[in-house]
TIBAFI-305503 format. One line per field, with one value per residue: residue in one letter; x, y, z of N, C-alpha, C, O in turn. Coordinates in steps of 0.02 Angstrom, whole numbers, plus 32768, in hexadecimal, padded with zeros to 4 digits. Example, Ala and Ser with C-alpha at 12.3 -4.5 7.8 and 13.67 -1.06 7.14 Angstrom:
r = [A | S]
n_u = [8294 | 8282]
n_v = [7EE4 | 7F90]
n_w = [8186 | 8162]
ca_u = [8267 | 82AC]
ca_v = [7F1F | 7FCB]
ca_w = [8186 | 8165]
c_u = [8294 | 8285]
c_v = [7F5B | 8002]
c_w = [8186 | 818A]
o_u = [82C8 | 829E]
o_v = [7F5A | 8039]
o_w = [81A7 | 8192]
END
This chain:
r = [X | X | X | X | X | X | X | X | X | X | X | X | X | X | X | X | X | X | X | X | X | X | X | X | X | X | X | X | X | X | X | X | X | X | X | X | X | X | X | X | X | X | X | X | X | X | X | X | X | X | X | X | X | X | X | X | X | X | X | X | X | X | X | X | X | X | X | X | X | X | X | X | X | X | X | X | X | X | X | X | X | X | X | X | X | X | X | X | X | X | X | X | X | X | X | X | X | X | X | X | X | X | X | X | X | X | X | X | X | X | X | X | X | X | X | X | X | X | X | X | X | X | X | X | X | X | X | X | X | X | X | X | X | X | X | X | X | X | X | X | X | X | X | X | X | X | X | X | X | X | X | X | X | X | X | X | X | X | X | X | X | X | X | X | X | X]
n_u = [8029 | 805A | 80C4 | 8066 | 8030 | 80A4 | 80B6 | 804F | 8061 | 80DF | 80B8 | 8059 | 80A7 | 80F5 | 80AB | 8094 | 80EA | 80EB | 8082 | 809E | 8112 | 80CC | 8083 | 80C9 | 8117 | 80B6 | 80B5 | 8122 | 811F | 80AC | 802F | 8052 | 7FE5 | 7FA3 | 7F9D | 7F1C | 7EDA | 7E44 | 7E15 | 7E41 | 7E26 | 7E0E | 7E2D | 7DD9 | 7E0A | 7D9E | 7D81 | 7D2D | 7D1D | 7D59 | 7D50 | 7DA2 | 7D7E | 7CEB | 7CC7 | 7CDA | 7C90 | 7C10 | 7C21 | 7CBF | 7D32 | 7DAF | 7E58 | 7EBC | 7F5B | 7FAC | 8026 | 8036 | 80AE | 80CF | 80DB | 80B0 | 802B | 7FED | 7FB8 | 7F61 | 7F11 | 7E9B | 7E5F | 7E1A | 7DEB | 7D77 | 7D3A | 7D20 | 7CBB | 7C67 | 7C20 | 7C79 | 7CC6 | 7D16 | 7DAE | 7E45 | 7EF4 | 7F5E | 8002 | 8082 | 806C | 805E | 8010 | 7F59 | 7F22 | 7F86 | 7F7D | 7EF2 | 7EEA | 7F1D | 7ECC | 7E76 | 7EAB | 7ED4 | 7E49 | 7E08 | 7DAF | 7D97 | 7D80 | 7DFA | 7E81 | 7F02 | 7FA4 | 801A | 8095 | 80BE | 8093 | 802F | 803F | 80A8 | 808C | 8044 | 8094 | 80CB | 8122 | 8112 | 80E4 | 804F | 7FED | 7F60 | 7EF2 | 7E86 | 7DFB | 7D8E | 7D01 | 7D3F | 7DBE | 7E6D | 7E56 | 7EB8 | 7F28 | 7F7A | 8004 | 8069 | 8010 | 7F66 | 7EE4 | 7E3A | 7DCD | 7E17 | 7E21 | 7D9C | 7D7A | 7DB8 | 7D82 | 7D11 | 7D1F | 7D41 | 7CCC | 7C80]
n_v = [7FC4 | 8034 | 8057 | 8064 | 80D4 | 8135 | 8115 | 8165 | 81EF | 8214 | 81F0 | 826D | 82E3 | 82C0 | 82F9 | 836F | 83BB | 83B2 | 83E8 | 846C | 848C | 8481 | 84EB | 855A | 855A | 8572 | 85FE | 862A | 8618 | 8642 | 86B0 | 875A | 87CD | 8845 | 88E0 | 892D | 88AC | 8892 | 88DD | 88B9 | 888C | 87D7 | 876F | 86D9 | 8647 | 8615 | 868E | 86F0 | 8783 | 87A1 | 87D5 | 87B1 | 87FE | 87FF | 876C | 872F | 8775 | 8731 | 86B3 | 865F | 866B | 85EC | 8606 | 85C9 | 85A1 | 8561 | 84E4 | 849B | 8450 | 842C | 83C1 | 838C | 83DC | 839F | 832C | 8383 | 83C5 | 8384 | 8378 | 83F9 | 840C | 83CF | 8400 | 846F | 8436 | 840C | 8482 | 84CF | 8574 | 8599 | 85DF | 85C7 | 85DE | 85E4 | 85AA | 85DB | 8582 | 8573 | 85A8 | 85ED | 8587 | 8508 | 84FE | 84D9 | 8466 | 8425 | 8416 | 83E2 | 834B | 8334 | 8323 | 837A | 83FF | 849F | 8543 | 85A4 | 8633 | 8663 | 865B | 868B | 86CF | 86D3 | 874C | 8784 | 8709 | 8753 | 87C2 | 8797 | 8774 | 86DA | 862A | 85C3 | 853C | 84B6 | 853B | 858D | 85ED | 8643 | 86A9 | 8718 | 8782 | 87D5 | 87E0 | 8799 | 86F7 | 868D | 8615 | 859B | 8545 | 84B5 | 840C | 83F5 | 839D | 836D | 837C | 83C8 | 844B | 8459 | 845E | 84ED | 8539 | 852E | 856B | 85E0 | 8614 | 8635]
n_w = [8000 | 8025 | 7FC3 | 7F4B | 7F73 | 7F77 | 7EEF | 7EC8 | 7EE6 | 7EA1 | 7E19 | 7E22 | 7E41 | 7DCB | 7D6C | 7D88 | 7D8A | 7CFF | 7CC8 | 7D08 | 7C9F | 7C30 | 7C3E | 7C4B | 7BD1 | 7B6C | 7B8E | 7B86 | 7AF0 | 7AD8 | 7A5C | 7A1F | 7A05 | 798E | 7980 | 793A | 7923 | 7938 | 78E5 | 7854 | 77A5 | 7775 | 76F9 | 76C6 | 7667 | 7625 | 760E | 7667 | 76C6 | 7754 | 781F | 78A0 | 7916 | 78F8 | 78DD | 7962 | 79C0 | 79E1 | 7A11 | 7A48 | 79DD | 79A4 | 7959 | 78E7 | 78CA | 7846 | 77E2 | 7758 | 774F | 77C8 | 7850 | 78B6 | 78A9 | 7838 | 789C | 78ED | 78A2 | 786A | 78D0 | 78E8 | 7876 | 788D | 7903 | 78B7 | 7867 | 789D | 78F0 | 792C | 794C | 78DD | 789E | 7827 | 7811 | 7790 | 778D | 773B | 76D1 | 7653 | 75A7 | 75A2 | 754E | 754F | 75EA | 75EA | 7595 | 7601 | 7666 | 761C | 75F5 | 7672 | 7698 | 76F2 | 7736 | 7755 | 7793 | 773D | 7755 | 76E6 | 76FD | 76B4 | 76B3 | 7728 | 7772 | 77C8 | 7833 | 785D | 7879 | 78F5 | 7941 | 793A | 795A | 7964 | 7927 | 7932 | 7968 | 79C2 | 79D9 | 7A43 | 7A25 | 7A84 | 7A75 | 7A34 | 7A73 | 7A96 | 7AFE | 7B1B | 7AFF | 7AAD | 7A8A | 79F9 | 79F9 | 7A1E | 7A4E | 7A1F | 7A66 | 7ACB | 7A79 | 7A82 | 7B11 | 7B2C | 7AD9 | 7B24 | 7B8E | 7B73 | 7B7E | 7BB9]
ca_u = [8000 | 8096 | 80D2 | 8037 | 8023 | 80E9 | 80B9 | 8036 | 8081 | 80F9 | 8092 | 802C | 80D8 | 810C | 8045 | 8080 | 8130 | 80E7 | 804F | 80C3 | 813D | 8097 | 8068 | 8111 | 8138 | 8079 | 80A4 | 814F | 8118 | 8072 | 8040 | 8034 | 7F99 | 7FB0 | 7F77 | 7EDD | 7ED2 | 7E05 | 7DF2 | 7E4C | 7DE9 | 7E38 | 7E17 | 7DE2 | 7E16 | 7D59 | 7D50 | 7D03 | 7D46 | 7D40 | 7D71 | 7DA8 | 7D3B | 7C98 | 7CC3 | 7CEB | 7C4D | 7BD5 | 7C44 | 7CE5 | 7D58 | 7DE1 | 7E79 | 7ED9 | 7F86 | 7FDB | 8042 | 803A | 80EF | 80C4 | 80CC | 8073 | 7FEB | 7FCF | 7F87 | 7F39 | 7EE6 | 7E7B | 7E2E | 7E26 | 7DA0 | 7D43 | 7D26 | 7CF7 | 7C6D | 7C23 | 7C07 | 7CA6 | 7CC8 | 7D6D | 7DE3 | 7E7E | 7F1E | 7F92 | 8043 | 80B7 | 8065 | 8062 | 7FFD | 7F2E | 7F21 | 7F9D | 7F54 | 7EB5 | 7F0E | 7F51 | 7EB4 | 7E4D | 7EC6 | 7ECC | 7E09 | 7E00 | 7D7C | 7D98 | 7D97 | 7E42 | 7EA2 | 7F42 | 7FD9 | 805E | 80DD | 80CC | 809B | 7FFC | 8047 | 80E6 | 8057 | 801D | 80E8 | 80AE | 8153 | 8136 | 80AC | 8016 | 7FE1 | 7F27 | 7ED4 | 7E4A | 7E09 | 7D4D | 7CE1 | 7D8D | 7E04 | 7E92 | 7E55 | 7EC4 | 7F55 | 7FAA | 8041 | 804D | 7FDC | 7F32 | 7E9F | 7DE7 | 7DB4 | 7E48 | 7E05 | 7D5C | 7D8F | 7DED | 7D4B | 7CD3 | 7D3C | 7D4C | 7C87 | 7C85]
ca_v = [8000 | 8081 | 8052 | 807C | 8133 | 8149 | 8122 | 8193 | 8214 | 8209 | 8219 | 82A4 | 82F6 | 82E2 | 830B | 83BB | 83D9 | 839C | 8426 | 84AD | 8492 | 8493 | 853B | 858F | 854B | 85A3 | 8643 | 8660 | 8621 | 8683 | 86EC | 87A2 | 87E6 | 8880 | 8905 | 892F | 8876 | 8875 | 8911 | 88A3 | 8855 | 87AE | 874D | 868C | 861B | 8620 | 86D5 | 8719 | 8790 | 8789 | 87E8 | 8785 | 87FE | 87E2 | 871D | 873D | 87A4 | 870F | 8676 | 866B | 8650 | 85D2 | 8628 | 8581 | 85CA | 8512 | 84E3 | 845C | 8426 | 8431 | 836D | 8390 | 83FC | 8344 | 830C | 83AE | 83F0 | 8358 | 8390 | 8436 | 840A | 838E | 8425 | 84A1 | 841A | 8405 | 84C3 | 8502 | 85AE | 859E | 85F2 | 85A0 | 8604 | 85AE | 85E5 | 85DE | 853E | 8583 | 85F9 | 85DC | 855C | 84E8 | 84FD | 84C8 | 843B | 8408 | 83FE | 839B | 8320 | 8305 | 831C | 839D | 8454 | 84D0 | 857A | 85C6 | 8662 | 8641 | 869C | 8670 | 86DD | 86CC | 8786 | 8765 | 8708 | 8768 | 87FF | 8783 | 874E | 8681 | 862F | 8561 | 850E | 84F2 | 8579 | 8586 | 8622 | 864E | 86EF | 871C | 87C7 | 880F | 87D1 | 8744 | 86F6 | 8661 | 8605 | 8579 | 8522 | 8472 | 83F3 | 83FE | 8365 | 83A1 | 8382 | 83F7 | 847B | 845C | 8479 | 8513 | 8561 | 853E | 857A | 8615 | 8633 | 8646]
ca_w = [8000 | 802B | 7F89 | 7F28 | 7F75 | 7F3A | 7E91 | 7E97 | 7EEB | 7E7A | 7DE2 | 7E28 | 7E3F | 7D7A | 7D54 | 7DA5 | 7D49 | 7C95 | 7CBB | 7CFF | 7C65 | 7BF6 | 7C3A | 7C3E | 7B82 | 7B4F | 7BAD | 7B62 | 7AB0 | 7AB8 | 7A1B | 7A30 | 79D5 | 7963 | 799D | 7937 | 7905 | 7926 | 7896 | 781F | 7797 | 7765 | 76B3 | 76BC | 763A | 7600 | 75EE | 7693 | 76F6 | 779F | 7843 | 78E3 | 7948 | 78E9 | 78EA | 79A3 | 79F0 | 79FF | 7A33 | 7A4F | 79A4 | 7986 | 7929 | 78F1 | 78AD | 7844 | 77B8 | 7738 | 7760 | 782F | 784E | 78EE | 789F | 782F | 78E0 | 7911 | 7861 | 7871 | 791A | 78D5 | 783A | 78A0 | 791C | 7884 | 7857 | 78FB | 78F7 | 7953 | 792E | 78D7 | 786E | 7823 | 77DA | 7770 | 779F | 76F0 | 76A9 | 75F1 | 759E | 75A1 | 751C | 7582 | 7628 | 75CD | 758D | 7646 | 768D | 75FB | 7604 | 76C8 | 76A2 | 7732 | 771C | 7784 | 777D | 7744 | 7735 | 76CE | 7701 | 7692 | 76C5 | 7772 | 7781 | 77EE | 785C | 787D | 78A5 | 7938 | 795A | 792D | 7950 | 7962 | 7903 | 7932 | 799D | 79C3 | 79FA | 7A4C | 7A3C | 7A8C | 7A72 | 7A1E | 7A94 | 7AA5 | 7B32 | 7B26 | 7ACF | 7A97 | 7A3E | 7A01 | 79FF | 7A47 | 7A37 | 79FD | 7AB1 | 7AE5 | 7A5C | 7A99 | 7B49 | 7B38 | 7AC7 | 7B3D | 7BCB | 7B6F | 7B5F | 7C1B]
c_u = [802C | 80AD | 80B2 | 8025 | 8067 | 80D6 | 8077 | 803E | 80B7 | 80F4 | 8087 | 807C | 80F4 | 80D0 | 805E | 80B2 | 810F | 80BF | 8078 | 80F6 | 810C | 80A3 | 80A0 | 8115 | 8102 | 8082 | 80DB | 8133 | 80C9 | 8071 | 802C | 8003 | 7F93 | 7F87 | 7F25 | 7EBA | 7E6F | 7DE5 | 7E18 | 7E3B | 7E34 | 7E0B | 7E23 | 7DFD | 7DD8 | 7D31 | 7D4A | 7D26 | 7D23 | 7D6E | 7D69 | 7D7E | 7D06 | 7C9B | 7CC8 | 7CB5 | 7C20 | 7BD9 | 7C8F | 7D03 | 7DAB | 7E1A | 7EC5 | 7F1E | 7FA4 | 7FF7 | 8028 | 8078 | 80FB | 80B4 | 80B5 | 8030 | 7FBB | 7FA2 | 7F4A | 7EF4 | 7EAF | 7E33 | 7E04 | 7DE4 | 7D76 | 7D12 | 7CFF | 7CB6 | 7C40 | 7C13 | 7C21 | 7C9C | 7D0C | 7D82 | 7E2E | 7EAB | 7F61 | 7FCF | 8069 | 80A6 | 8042 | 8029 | 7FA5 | 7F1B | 7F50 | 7F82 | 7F1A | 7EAA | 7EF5 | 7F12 | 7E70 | 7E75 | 7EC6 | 7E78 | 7DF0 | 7DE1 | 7D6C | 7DA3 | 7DDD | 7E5B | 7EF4 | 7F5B | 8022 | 8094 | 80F4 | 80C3 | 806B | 8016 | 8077 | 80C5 | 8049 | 8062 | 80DC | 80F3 | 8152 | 80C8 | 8099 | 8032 | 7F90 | 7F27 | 7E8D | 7E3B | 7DA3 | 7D3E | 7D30 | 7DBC | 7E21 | 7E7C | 7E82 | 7EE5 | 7F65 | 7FE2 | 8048 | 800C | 7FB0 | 7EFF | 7E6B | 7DCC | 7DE0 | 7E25 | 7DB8 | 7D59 | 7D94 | 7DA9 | 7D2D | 7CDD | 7D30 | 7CF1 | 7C65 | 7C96]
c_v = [8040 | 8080 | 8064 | 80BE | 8152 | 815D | 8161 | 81C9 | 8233 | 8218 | 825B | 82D5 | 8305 | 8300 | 834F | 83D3 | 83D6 | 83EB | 846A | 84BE | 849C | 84EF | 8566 | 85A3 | 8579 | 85F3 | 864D | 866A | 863F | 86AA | 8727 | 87CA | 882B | 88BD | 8918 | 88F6 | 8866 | 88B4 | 88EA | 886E | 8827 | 879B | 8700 | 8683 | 8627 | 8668 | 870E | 8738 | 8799 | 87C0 | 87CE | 87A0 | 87EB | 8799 | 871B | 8754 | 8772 | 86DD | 867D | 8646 | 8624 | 85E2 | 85D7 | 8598 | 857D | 8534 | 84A2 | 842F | 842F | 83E5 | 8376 | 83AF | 83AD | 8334 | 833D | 83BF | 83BB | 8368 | 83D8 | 8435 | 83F4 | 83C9 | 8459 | 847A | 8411 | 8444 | 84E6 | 8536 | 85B8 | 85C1 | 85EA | 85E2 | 85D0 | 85C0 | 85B6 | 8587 | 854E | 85AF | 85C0 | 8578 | 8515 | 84DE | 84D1 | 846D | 83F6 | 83E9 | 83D6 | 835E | 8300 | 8300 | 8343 | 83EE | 845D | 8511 | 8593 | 8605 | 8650 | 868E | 867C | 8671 | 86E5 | 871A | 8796 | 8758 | 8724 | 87A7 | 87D6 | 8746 | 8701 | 866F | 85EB | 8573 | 84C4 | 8505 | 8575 | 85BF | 8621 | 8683 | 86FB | 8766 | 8800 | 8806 | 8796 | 874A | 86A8 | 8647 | 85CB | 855E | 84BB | 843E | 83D8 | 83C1 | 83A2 | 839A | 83C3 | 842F | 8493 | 8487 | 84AD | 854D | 8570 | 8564 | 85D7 | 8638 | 8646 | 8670]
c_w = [8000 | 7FE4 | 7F56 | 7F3D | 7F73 | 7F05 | 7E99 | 7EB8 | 7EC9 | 7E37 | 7DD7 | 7E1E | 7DF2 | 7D43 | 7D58 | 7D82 | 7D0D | 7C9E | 7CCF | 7CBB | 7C1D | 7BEB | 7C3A | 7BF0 | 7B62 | 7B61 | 7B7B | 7B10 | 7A82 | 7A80 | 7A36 | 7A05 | 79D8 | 799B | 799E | 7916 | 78FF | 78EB | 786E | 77FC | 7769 | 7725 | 76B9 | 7676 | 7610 | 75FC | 760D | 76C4 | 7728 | 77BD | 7880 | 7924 | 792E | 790F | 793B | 79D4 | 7A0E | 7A34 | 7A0C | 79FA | 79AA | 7958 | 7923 | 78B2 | 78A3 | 7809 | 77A2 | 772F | 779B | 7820 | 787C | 78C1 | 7867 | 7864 | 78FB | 78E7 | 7872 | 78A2 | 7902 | 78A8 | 7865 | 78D8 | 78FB | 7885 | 787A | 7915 | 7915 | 792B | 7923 | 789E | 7866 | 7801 | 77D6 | 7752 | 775A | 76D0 | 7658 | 75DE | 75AD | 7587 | 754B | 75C1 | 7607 | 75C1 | 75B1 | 7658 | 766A | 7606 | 7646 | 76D3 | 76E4 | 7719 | 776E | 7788 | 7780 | 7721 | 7721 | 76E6 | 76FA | 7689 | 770F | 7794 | 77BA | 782C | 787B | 7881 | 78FB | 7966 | 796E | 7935 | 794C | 7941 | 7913 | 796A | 7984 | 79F7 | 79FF | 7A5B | 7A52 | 7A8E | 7A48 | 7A3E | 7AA3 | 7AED | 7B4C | 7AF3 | 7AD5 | 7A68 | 7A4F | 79FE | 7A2C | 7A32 | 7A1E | 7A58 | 7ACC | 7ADA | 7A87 | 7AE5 | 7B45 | 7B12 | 7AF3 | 7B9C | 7BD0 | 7B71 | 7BAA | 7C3A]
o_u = [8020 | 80A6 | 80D5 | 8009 | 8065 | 80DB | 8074 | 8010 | 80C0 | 8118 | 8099 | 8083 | 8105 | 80D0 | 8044 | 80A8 | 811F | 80D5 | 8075 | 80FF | 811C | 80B6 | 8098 | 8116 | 8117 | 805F | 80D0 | 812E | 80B5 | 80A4 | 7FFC | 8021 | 7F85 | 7F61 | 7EFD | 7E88 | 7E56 | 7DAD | 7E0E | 7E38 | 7E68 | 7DD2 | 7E5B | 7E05 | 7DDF | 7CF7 | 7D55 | 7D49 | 7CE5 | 7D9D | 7D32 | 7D65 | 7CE8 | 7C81 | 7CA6 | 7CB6 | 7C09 | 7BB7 | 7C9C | 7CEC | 7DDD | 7E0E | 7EEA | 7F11 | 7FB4 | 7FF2 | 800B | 807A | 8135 | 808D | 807F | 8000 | 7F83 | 7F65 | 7F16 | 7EBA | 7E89 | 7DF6 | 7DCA | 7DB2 | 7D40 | 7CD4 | 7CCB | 7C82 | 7C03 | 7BFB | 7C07 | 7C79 | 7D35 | 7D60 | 7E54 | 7E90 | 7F83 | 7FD9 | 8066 | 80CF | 8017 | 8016 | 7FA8 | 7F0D | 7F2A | 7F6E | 7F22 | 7E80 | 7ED9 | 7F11 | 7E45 | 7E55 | 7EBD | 7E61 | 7DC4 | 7DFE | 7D51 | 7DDF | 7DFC | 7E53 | 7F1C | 7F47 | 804C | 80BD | 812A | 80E3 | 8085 | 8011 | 807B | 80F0 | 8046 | 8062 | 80E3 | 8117 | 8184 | 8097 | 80C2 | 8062 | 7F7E | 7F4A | 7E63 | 7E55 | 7D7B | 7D69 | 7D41 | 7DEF | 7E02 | 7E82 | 7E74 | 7ED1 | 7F62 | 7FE7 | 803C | 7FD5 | 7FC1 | 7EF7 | 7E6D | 7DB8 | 7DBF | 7E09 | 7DA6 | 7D40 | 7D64 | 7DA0 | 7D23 | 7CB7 | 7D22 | 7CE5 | 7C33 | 7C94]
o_v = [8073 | 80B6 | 8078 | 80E2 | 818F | 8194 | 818A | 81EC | 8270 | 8240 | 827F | 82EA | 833C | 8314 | 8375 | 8401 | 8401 | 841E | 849B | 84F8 | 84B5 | 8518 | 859D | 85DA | 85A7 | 861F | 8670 | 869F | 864A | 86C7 | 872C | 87EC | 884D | 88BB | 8919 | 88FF | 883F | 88B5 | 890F | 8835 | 883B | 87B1 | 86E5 | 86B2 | 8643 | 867B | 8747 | 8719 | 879A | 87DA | 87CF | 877F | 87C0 | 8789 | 86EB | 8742 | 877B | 86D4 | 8692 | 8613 | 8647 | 85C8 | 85C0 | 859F | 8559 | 856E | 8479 | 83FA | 843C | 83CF | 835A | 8389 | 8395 | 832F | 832B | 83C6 | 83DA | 8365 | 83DF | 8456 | 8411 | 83C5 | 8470 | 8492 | 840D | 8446 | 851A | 8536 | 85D2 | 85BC | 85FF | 860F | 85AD | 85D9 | 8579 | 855D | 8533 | 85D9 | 8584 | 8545 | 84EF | 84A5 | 8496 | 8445 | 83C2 | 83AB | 83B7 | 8335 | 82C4 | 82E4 | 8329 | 8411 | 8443 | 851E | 8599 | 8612 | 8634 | 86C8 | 8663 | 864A | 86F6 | 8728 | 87BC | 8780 | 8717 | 87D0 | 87F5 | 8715 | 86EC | 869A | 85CE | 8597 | 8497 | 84F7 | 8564 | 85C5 | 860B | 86A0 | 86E2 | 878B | 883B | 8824 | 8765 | 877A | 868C | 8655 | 85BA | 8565 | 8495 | 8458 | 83B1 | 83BD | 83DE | 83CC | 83F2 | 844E | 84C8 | 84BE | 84BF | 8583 | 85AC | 856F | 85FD | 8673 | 8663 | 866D]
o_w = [7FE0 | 7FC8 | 7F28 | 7F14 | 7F6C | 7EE9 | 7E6C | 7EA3 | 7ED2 | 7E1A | 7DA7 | 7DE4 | 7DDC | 7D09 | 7D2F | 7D5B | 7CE4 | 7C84 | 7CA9 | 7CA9 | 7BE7 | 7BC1 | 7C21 | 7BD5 | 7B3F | 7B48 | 7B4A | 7AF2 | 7A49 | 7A6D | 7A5D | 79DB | 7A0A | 79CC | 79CD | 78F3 | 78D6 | 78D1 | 783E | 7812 | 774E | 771C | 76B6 | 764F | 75DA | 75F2 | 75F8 | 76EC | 7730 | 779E | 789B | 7951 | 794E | 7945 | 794B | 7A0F | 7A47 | 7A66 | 79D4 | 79E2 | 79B5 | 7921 | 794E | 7877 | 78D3 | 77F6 | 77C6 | 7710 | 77AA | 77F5 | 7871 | 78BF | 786F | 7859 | 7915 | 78FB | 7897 | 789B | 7913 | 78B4 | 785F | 78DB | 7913 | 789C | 7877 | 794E | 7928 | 78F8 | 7949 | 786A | 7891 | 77DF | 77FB | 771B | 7752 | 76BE | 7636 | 7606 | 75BC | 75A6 | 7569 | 75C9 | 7617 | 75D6 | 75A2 | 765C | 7689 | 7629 | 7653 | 7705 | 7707 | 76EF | 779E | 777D | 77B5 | 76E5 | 7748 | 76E8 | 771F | 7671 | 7727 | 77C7 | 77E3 | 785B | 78B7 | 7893 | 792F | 798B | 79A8 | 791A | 7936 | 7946 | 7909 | 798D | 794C | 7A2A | 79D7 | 7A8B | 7A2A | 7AA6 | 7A49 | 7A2D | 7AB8 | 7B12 | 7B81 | 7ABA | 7B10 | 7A2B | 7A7D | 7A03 | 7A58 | 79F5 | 7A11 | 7A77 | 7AE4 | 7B08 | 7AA0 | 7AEF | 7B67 | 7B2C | 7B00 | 7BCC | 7BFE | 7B65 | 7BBC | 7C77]
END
């Protein structure tokens, strides 16, 4: 029995380093969000422009910053559509993965629709200082209220929305 509240003393113990080294790693590699980033209208793939406050005012928005040569975002993008279709409120940008037409491409082939703003030269995100891929923002009524880097589940995503609608 002493032996079994070790181990999980023990655990609980590397349970508390992994989550403080989470939240450190999210604080330093946080994005910093432009200044007047909710007056600026963005251009999907399909046309429509958009501004992250509108998308933002009702329920909280998803800002899902990948690449198409991010071998994590492979695992993440996935979560990412599956959340668009179930009526998240997301918006994808698609850091230097080729011009429209490419992007387009990327994500018939992996069979994945989701709204995306292409940003091909990386100008976008080096407004909102993006530095590891992914990064997932959450911004509600016009404001980041919440960040990450790396990869996140759709439960995670889910989480982290409905946290924000609170």
């Amino acid at each position: 029995m002493a032996r079994l509240r070790r181990w999980a003393r023990e655990l609980l113990v590397l349970a508390l380093i992994v989550l403080a080294t989470m939240l450190v790693m999210d604080w330093l590699r946080a994005p910093q969000a432009p200044l007047a980033f909710n007056q600026q209208m963005l251009a999907t793939l399909d046309g429509e422009q958009v501004s992250l406050a509108e998308l933002s005012q009702h329920k909280p928005l998803l800002v899902y910053f990948w690449a198409s040569w991010c071998t994590i975002c492979r695992f993440t993008t996935p979560s990412v559509a599956k959340l668009a279709a179930n009526g998240g409120n997301v918006l994808s940008v698609a850091l230097r993965s080729g011009d429209n037409q490419q992007v387009e491409q990327f994500l018939a082939r992996k069979q994945l629709q989701l709204p995306v703003v292409n940003d091909p030269f990386g100008a976008l995100s080096a407004q909102w200082q993006v530095g590891v891929t992914p990064t997932l923002v959450v911004i509600s009524q016009g404001r980041v209220v919440q960040s990450t880097t790396g990869w996140t589940s759709y439960w995670g995503m889910k989480l982290r929305l409905w946290w924000a609608a609170l």
